[in-house]
C-alpha positions, -999 to 999 in steps of 0.1 A, spaced: -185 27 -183 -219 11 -181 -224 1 -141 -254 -16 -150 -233 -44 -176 -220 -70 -151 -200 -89 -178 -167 -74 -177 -139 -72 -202 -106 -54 -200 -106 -27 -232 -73 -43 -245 -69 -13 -268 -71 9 -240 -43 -8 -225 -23 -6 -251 -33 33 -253 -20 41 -217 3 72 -216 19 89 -197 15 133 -201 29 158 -185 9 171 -155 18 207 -134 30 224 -167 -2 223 -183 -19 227 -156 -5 262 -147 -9 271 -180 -49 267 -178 -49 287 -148 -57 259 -126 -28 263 -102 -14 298 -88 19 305 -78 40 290 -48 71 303 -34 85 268 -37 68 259 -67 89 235 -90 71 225 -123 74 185 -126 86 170 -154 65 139 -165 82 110 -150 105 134 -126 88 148 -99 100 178 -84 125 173 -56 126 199 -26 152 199 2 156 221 34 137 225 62 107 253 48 85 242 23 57 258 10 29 233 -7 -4 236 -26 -31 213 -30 -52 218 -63 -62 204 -101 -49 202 -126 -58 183 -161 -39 148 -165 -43 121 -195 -33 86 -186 -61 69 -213 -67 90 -241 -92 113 -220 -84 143 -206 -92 140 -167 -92 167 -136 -67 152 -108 -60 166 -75 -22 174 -73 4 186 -46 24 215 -65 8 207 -100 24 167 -99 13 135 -98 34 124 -71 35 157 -59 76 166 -53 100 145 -30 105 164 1 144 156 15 145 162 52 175 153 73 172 136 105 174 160 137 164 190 120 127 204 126 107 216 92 81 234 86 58 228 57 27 251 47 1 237 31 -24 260 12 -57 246 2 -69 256 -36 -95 227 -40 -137 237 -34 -137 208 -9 -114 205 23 -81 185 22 -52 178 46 -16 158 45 -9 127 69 28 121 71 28 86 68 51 66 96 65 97 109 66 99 146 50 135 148 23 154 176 -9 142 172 -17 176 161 4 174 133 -7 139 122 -30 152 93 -60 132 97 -96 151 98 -119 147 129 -89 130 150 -59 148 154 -73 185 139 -100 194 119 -85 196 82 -77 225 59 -104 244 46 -107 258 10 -84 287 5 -72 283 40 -34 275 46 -26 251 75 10 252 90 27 220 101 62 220 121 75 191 140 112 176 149 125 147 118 129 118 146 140 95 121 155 87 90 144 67 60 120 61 27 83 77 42 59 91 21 26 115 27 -11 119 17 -40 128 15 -64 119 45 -100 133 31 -122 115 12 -109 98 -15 -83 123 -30 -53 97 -23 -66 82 -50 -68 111 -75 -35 121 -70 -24 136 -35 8 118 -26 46 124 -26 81 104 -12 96 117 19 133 108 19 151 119 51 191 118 53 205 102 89 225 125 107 253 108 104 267 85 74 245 64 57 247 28 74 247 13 30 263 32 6 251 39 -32 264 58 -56 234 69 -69 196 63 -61 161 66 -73 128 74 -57 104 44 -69 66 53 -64 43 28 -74 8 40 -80 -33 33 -93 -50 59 -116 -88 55 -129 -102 78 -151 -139 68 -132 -149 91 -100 -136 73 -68 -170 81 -53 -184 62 -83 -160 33 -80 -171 30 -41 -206 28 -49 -201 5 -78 -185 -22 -51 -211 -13 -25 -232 -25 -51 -218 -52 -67 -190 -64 -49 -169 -80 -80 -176 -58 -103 -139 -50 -113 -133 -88 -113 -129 -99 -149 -116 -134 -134 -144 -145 -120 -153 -185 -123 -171 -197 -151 -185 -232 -166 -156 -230 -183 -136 -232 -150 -155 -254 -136 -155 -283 -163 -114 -282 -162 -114 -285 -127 -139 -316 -130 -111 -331 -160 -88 -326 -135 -97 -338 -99 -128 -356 -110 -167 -339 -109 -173 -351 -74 -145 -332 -61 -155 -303 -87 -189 -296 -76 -186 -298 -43 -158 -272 -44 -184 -255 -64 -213 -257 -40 -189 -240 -15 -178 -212 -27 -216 -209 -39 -232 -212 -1 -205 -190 14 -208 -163 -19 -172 -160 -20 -148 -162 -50 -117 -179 -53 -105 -154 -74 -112 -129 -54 -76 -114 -50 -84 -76 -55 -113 -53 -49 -104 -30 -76 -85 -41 -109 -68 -33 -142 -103 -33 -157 -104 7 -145 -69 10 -135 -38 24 -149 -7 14 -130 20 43 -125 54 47 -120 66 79 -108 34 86 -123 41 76 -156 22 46 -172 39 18 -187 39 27 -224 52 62 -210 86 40 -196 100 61 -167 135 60 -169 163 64 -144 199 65 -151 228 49 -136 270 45 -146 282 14 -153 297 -2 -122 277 20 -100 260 6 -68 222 19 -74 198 25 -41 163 21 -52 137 38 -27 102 18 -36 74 35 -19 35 17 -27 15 50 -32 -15 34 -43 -50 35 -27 -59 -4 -35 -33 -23 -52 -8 -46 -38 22 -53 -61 50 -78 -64 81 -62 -82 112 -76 -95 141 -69 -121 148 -96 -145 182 -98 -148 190 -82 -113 193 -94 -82 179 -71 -53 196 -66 -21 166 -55 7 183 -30 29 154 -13 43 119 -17 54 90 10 60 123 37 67 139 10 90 173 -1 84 173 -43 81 202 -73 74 204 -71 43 191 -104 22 189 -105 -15 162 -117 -34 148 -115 -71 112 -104 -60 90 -89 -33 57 -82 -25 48 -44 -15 13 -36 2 -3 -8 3 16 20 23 49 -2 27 82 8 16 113 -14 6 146 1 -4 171 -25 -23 205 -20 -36 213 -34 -72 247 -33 -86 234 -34 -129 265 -39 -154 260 -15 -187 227 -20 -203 189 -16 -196 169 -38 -168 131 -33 -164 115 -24 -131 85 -50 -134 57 -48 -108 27 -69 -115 -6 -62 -97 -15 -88 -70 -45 -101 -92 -25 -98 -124 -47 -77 -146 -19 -49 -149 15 -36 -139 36 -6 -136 69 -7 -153 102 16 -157 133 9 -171 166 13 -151 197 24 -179 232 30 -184 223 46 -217 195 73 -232 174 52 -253 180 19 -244 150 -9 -229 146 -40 -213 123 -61 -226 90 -63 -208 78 -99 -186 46 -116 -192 27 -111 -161 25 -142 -137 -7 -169 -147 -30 -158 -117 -36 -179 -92 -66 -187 -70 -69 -187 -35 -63 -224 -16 -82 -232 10 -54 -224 35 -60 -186 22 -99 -193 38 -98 -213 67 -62 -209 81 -55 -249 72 -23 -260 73 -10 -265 42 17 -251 30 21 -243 73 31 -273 94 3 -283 118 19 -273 146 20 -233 132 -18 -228 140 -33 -210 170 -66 -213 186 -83 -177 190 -119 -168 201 -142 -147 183 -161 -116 198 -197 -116 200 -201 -87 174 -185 -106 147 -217 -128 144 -241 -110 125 -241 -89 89 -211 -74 83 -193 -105 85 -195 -138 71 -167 -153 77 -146 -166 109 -110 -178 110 -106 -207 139 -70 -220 141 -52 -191 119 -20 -199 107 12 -176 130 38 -184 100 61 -153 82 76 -173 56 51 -174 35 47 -154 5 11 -151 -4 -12 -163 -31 4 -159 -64 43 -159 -51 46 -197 -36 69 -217 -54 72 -196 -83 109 -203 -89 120 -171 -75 133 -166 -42 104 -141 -28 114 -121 5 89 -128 29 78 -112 63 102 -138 83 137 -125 64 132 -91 78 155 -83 109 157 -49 122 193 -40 127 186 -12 155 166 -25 183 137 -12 200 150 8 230 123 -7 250 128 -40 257 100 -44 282 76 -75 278 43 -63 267 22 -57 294 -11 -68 278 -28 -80 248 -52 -61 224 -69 -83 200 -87 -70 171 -101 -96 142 -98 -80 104 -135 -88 91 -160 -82 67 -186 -93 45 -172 -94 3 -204 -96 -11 -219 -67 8 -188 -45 6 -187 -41 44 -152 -42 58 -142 -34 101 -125 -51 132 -145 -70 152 -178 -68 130 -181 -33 141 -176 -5 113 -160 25 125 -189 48 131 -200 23 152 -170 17 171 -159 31 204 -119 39 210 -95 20 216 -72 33 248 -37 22 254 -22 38 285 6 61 280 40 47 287 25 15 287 45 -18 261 12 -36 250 11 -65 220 -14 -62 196 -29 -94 180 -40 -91 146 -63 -119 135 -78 -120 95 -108 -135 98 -111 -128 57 -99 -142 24 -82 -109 13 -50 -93 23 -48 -57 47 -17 -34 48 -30 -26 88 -12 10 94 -11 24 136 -2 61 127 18 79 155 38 46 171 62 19 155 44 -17 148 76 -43 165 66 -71 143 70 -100 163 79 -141 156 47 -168 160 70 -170 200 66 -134 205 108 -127 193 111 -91 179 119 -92 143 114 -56 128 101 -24 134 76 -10 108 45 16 99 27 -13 82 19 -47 86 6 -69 59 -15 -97 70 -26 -120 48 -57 -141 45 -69 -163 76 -33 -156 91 -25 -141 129 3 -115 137 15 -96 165 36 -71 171 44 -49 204 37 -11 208 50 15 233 23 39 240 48 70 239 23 94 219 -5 106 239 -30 121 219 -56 106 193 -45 83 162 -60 62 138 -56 25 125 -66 17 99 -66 -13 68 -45 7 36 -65 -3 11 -86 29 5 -122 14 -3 -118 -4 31 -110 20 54 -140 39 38 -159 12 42 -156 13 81 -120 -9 84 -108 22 104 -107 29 144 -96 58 169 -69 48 191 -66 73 224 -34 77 245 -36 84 279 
């Protein structure tokens, strides 16, 4: 791809191209992979599934051909995901990871409550795992639930280093199925991440192929007259922002996966008639954001980020970045498709859920995109009731480079879907129909407040909190033992899964009401959360925006416990 053409267009014929191939067989046959004592070979579309409490795991390459061109990926045991690893709750496991890459790697077990030592993250909680070096981690299963794990090190999430973590509760299961389905929802490019980081460092929009035009502009003046038009126009001109500026990376280099399998490759998962199916959807993907449903089906949300909730049925959902829903579906005999459209609608990942070999679902049109309303800017009220704003004050480091932008009266509301999912006809689960059925065991009123402001500048490709990039930034300390409520304020026009590693996020309601526990909290454009913490873990952690080009971008801090 030619980084110096700005006009983009979506190779349509590529699209249509997208396979699927399978990945660790061929891989060992090259002589890219050596042998593992738990080695499984994944099928394409099945990913090896390893239960027990001792697991041995490699991190390496292998060849993989999602496009029509062959392509080195970094896998975990030759797979892309690399295999489902079934713990049980209460159990300790140990799990050695062996190194086979030229460049260091590591493994953060994502929303597990582990040491700090054992977190996985470089130049926090240990210092990585060198080439040909094998790092042991062991720690107690605390919890049960859909989890997943990755990569922490450069940018090798996105090339292929992530698996599911499903982990059995000690006693029965609180919903029963009769069968059930890991559900991994993933972004391939064929370009070098590195690449794709410098191309947005450079020109922020690049992957944008939705970008205004005269075109645009003339039917807006048709429609709300050409006063109206241009000074909408001369707006987003003098603040060099986009209305369509929904994703930072899009379909034009991405391939959406399933189980890693693209959508012309159809993963596949069986059910009996009359069976009550449990399907685990995890959002392995390094930038996209994806709203899934199953024409045909309606989904009953039992679980959120490994946390079981009241159940509420919906026909649709929105799943950032690191989050992970499991729904129940009860299908009669036939075929349903697993649809999950890309946030900015230039793509999707898609599987087909059957009774029968052979048998499909037809395929959706993807939603008309939509572009962001002013309320997804400035925090106005509509579609939030007046009342729903709050008042917040800015530090002084926001005002200067790396941000241009600055929320005043945010809107606090949960019910609201996002951009893209309002008033679609569907009924979309928002943030404000989760409701954690275990509650948190400390019920102490937070203590303090820590506010931290989501910012950046788009056009720049500068992303942090509180206008100060990471290597820039000096820790944040919460004192051990200590209930604290952190404020969350997106001062931006895009949406961040916001992950605190090593301590539940007790997402709270706009009057400070627990709602539901979770690993990752999605706040949306010029919107305000908050959500309690109990400093339990001493030791050093990170938090960190999910999206992948952000946190390398400097949306990342050090959190210390002591």
């Amino acid at each position: 791809m030619d980084v110096s053409n700005s006009t983009m267009v979506i190779d349509r014929s590529r699209r249509r191209f997208v396979q699927g191939l399978t990945l660790g067989g061929a891989a060992v046959a090259l002589g890219l992979l050596g042998p593992s004592r738990a080695w499984a070979t994944p099928v394409a579309g099945y990913p090896s599934s390893l239960t027990g409490n001792d697991f041995d795991l490699a991190v390496g390459e292998a060849l993989v051909n999602y496009t029509g061109r062959a392509r080195i990926a970094t896998t975990v045991n030759g797979g892309i995901p690399g295999p489902t690893l079934r713990w049980r709750e209460g159990e300790s496991v140990v799990m050695r990871v062996t190194n086979r890459l030229s460049v260091p790697t590591s493994i953060h077990w994502h929303g597990m409550l582990v040491p700090t030592h054992m977190d996985g993250v470089p130049g926090l909680s240990y210092e990585g795992i060198a080439p040909g070096e094998t790092f042991v981690y062991q720690f107690p299963v605390r919890q049960a639930g859909t989890y997943w794990y990755h990569s922490h090190s450069g940018f090798q999430e996105q090339t292929g280093v992530y698996g599911a973590l499903v982990i059995e509760p000690k006693g029965s299961p609180r919903f029963a199925a009769d069968t059930e389905h890991v559900v991994m929802l993933s972004d391939w490019t064929d370009e070098d991440p590195e690449h794709v980081y410098a191309t947005l460092k450079r020109e922020s929009d690049y992957y944008n192929p939705a970008r205004p035009t005269v075109g645009d502009f003339m039917r807006g003046a048709r429609t709300s007259g050409w006063g109206p038009a241009f000074k909408s126009y001369r707006m987003w001109n003098r603040m060099r922002m986009s209305q369509a500026d929904l994703a930072d990376v899009s379909g034009v280099t991405f391939t959406y996966l399933m189980n890693g399998v693209a959508p012309n490759g159809n993963w596949t998962g069986r059910f009996q008639p009359g069976e009550k199916v449990r399907l685990r959807f995890i959002n392995g993907s390094a930038s996209t954001i994806f709203d899934v449903r199953i024409p045909g089906l309606k989904m009953s949300v039992i679980s959120a980020d490994g946390q079981d909730i009241e159940p509420i049925t919906v026909d649709e959902f929105r799943i950032s970045v690191a989050e992970t829903y499991d729904v129940l579906v009860e299908p009669d005999d036939g075929a349903y498709t697993i649809f999950a459209q890309s946030i900015d609608r230039t793509g999707y990942a898609r599987g087909t859920l059957t009774a029968r070999e052979g048998l499909v679902a037809a395929v959706p049109a993807m939603d008309t995109r939509v572009w962001l309303p002013m309320s997804d800017m400035m925090g106005a009220p509509h579609p939030v009731p007046p009342a729903m704003p709050a008042k917040v004050r800015h530090a002084r480091t926001e005002y200067g480079p790396g941000t241009d932008m600055h929320v005043d009266m945010p809107r606090t509301n949960l019910d609201d879907p996002g951009v893209g999912l309002r008033k679609n006809g569907r009924r979309v689960l928002t943030y404000a129909d989760l409701n954690s059925i275990d509650k948190p065991s400390d019920q102490r009123e937070p203590g303090r407040e820590v506010e931290l402001h989501l910012t950046g500048n788009m056009e720049r490709f500068m992303w942090s909190f509180d206008g100060v990039k990471y290597a820039d930034a000096k820790p944040i300390h919460f004192r051990y033992g200590e209930r604290l409520r952190v404020v969350l304020v997106n001062d931006t026009m895009m949406t961040h899964p916001i992950h605190l590693h090593g301590m539940w996020s007790d997402l709270e309601d706009p009057d400070g009401t627990f709602k539901v526990r979770k690993h990752t909290i999605n706040v949306q454009p010029a919107q305000r959360v908050t959500y309690a913490v109990t400093a339990d873990a001493p030791g050093y952690w990170a938090m960190h925006c999910h999206l992948l080009y952000h946190m390398q971008a400097g949306m990342f801090r050090q959190v210390v416990v002591s």
